[in-house]
C-alpha positions as CSV (number, residue, x, y, z in Angstrom):
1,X,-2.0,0.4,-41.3
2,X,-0.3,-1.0,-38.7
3,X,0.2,1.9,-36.0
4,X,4.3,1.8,-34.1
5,X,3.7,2.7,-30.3
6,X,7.2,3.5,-29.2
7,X,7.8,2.5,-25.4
8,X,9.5,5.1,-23.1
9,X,12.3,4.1,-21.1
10,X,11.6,4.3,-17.8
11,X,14.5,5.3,-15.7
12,X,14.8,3.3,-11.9
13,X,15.9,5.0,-8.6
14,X,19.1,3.0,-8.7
15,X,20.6,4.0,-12.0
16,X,20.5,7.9,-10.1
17,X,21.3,6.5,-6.7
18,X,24.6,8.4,-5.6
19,X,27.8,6.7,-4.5
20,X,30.3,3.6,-5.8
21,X,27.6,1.1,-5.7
22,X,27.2,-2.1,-8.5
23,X,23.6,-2.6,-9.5
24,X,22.7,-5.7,-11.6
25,X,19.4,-7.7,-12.8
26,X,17.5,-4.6,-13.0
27,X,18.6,-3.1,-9.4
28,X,17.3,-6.7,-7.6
29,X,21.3,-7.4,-7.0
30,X,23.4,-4.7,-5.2
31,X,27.1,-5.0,-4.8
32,X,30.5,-3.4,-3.9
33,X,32.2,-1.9,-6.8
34,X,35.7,-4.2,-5.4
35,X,34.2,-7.7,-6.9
36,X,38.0,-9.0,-6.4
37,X,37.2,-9.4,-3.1
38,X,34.3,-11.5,-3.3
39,X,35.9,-13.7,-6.4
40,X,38.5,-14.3,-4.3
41,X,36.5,-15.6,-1.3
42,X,34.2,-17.1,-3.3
43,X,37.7,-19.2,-5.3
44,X,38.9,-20.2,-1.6
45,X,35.5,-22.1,-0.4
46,X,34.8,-24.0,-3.7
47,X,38.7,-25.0,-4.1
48,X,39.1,-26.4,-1.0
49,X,36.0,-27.6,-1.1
50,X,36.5,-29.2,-4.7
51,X,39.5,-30.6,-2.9
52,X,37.8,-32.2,0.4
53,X,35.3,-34.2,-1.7
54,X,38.0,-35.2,-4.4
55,X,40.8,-36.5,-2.3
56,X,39.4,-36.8,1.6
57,X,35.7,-37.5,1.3
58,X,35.6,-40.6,-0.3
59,X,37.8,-42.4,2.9
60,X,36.5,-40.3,5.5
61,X,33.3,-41.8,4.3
62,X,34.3,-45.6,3.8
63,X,36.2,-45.6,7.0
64,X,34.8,-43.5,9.6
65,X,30.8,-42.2,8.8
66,X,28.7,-42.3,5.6
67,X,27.0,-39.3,7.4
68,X,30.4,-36.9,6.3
69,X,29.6,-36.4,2.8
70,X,25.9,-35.0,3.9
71,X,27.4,-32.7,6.6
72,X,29.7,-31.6,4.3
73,X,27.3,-31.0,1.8
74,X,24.7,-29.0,4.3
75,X,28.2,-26.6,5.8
76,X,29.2,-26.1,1.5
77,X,25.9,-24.7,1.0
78,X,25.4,-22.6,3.9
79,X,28.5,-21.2,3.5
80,X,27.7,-20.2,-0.5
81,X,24.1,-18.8,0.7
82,X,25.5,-17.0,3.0
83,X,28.3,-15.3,1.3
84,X,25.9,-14.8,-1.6
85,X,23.4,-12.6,0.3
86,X,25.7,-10.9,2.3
87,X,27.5,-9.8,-1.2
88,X,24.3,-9.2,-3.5
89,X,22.1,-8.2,-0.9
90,X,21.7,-4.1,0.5
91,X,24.4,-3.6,3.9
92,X,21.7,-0.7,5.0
93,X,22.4,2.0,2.6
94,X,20.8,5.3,4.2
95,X,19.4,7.2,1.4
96,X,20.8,11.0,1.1
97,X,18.9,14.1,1.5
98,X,17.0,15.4,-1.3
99,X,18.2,19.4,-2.2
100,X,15.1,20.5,-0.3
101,X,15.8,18.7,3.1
102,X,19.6,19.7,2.5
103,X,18.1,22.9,2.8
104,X,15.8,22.9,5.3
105,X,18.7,21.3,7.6
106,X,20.8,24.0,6.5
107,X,18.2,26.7,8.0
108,X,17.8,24.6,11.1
109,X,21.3,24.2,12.2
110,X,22.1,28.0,11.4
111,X,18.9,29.1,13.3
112,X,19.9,27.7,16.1
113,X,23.7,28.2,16.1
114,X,23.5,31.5,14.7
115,X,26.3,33.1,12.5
116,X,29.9,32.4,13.3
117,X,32.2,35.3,13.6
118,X,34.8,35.6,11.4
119,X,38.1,33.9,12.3
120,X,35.9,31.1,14.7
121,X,36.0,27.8,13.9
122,X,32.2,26.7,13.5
123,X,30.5,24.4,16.2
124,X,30.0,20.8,15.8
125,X,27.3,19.6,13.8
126,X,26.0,16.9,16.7
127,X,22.2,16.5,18.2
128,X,22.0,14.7,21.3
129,X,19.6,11.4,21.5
130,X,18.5,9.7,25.2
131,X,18.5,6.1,25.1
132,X,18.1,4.3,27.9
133,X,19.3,7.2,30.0
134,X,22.1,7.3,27.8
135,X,23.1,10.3,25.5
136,X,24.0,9.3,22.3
137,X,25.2,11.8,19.1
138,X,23.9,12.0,16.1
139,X,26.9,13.4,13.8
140,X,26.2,15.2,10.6
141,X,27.2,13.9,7.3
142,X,28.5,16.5,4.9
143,X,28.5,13.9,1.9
144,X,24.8,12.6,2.6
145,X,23.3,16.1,3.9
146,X,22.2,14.0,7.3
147,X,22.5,13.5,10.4
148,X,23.1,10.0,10.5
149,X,21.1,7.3,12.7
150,X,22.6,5.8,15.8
151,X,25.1,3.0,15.6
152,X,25.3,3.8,11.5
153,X,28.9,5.3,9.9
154,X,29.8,6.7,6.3
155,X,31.2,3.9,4.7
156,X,34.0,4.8,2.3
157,X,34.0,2.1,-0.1
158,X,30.4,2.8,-1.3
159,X,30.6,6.3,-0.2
160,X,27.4,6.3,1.5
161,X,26.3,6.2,5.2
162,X,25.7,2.3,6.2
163,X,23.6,1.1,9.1
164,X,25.1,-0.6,11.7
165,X,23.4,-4.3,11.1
166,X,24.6,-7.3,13.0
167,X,24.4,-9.8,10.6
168,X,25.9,-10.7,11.9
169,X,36.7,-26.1,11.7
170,X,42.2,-30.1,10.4
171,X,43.6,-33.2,10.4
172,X,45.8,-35.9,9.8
173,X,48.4,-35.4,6.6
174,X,47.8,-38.0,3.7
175,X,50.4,-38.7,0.9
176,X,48.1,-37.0,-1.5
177,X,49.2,-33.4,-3.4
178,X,45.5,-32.7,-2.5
179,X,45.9,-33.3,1.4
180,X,48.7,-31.2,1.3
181,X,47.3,-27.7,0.1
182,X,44.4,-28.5,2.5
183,X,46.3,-28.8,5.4
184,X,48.7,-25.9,4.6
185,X,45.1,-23.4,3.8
186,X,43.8,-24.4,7.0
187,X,47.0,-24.0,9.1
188,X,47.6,-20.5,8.1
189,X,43.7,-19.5,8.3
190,X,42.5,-22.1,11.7
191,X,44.3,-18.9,14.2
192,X,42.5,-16.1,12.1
193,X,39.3,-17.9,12.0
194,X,39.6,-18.8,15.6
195,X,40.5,-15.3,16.4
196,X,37.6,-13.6,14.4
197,X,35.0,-16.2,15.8
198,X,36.4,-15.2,19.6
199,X,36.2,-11.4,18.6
200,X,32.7,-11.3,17.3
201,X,31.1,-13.9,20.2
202,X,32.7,-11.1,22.5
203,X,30.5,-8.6,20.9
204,X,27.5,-10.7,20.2
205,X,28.0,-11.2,24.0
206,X,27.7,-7.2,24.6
207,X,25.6,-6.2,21.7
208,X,28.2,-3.6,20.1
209,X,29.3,-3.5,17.0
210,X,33.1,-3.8,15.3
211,X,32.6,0.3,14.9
212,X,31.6,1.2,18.7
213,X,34.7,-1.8,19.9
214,X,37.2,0.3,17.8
215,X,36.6,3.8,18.8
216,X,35.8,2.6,22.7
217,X,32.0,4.2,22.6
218,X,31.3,2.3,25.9
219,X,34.8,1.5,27.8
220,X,37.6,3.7,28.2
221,X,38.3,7.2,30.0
222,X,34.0,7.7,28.8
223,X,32.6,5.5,31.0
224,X,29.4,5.2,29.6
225,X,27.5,2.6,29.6
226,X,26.0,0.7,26.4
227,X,22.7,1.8,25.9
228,X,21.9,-1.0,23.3
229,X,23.3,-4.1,26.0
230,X,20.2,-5.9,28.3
231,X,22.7,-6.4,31.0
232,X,22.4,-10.4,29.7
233,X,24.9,-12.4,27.1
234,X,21.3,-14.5,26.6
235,X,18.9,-11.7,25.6
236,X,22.2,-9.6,23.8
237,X,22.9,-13.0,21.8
238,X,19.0,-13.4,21.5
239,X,18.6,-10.1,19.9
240,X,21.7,-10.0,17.5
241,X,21.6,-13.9,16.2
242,X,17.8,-14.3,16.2
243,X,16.7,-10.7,15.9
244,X,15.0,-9.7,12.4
245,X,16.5,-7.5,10.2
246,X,15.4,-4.1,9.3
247,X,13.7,-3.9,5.7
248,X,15.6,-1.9,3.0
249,X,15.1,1.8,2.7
250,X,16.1,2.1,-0.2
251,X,13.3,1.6,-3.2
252,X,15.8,0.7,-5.7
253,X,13.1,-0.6,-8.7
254,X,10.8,2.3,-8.2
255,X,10.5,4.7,-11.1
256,X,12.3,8.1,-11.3
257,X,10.3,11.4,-12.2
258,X,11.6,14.0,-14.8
259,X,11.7,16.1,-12.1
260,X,13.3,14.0,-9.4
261,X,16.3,13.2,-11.4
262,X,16.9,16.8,-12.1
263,X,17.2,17.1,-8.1
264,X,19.1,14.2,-8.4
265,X,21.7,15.0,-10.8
266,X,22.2,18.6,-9.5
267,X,22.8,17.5,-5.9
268,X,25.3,15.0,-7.2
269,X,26.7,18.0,-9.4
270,X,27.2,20.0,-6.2
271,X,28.5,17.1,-4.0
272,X,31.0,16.9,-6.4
273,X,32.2,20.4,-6.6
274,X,32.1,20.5,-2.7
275,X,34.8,18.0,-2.2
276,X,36.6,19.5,-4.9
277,X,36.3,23.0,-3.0
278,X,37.1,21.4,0.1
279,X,40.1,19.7,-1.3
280,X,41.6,23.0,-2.1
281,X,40.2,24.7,0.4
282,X,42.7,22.0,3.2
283,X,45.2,22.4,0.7
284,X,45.6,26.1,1.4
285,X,44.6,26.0,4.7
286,X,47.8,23.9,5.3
287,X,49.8,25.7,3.3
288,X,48.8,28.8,5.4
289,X,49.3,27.9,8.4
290,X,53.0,26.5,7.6
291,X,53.8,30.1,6.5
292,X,52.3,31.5,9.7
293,X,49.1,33.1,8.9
294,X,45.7,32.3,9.3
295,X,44.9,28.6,9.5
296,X,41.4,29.1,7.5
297,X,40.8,30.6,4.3
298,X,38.2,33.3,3.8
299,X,35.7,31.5,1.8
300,X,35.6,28.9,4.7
301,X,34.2,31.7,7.2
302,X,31.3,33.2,4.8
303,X,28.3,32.3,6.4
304,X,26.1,29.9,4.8
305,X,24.0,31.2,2.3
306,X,20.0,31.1,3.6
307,X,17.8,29.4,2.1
308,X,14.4,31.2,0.6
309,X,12.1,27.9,0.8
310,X,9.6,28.7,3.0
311,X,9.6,25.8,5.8
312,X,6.0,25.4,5.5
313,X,6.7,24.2,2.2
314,X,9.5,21.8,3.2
315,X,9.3,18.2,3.6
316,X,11.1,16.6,6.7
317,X,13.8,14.7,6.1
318,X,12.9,11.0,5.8
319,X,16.2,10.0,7.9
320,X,14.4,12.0,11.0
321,X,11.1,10.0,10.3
322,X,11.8,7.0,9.2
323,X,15.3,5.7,10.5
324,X,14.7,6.8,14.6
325,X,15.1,4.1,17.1
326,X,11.9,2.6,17.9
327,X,10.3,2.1,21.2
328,X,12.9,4.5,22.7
329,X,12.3,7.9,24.4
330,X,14.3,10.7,22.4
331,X,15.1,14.1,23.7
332,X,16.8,16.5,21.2
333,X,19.1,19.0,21.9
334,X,21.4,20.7,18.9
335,X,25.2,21.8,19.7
């Protein structure tokens, strides 16, 4: 008798992984839930590719160097390898905190800030980092239950906090239909190009990043010098073009526990009913404070609920482990 073994589906970390992330092939591809974007880009480089080689190449080759259609070649592909890995591959997605370390940085931050009266506005979730003589906050992510890393931001396309990684030319008009559309792409895209390339060799050149330019982090009324910038365009270009990147944190093929999804799905359960709660809650704080009474609702001063895991029994977070900045001297302080 022929005995039926029935296999048990095992569940992967990236089918429970929060946020508006696209997984495919099993979690080995990750992408943005906009894939217009990405079609679109990916329309524009083959097109006027399609139409370089169909219409231009052919002379170009005859007429000036055989050694076009091979350069052309080698920039087509590094173009498509590129864009490729940047779209499938992972931007630096910091994992959240686990209901446990939620907790145990709830008890932390209200030990040492203590209970806020009623009808004060809380302090600022921020701890202080020194780098390079430098202080640096850390802010607190009320979506991800972290404080997030230097240099990294909550991104609010995949809804999840993003390290900061640096990842990172029209010519004479033929009487061809072909010619035409080429020249008219590349005039309205040469000053855009030109005018990204100049922006990002400007920060290559100082080691920030498109984040720390917009807010002024380093220039403005601050002052503050950049802690992340040798003081050389040489070594900053060095370290940004030639640097390695950081391996993933995320363990996106690893298998999921009966009771690690439970954790899972209930923090996602009561990340949802947050934002719905804080919603309403700005909703009628506005509406208050246009009627002239008090500009925060009750609910919003309780105090927060302690937590009754002991912290011997806590695990640290893995953001304060695992995601510090290396080879740097830290000295914490909580606001």
């Amino acid at each position: 008798m022929s005995v039926m073994i029935a296999r048990k589906k095992v569940t992967r970390k990236w089918e429970k992984l929060p946020g508006r992330n696209t997984f495919c092939c099993d979690g080995r591809i990750m992408m943005a839930r906009q894939k217009g974007i990405f079609y679109l880009t990916l329309f524009l480089i083959v097109g006027t590719c399609a139409l370089f080689f169909a219409f231009e190449c052919r002379y170009l080759a005859v007429h000036l160097s055989p050694a076009i259609p091979v350069f052309a070649v080698i920039l087509f592909l590094f173009a498509m390898a590129t864009l490729l890995r940047t779209s499938f591959s992972d931007p630096g997605v910091i994992p959240r905190a686990l209901p446990d370390e939620a907790a145990f940085i709830e008890m932390e931050i209200e030990a040492t800030n203590g209970t806020v009266p009623p009808g004060q506005r809380p302090p600022p979730r921020i701890k202080n980092f020194q780098i390079n003589n430098q202080i640096v906050k850390l802010k607190y992510c009320y979506t991800c239950k972290i404080f997030r890393p230097p240099r990294a931001s909550h991104c609010s396309i995949c809804d999840n906090c993003v390290e900061s990684l640096k990842i990172g030319f029209l010519n004479t008009l033929k009487e061809t239909p072909g010619t035409a559309l080429e020249v008219l792409i590349c005039f309205f895209t040469l000053w855009s190009v030109v005018g990204l390339t100049g922006f990002h060799t400007f920060l290559v050149a100082l080691n920030q990043t498109t984040n720390e330019d917009i807010k002024g982090s380093w220039t403005g009324k601050n002052r503050v010098q950049n802690p992340y910038s040798h003081g050389n365009i040489v070594k900053n270009c060095c370290e940004v073009l030639c640097g390695p990147l950081p391996p993933s944190v995320l363990d996106r093929r690893g298998i999921v526990q009966q009771e690690s999804a439970n954790q899972d799905s209930t923090l996602g359960s009561e990340s949802r009913t947050q934002e719905k709660s804080t919603g309403e809650a700005s909703a009628q704080e506005a509406s208050g404070a246009s009627e002239g009474g008090s500009a925060f609702p009750e609910e919003s001063l309780q105090p927060v609920p302690t937590c009754k895991v002991p912290l011997e029994k806590v695990p640290l977070p893995p953001a304060a482990a695992e995601l510090s900045v290396p080879s740097l001297d830290h000295e914490q302080t909580t606001h």
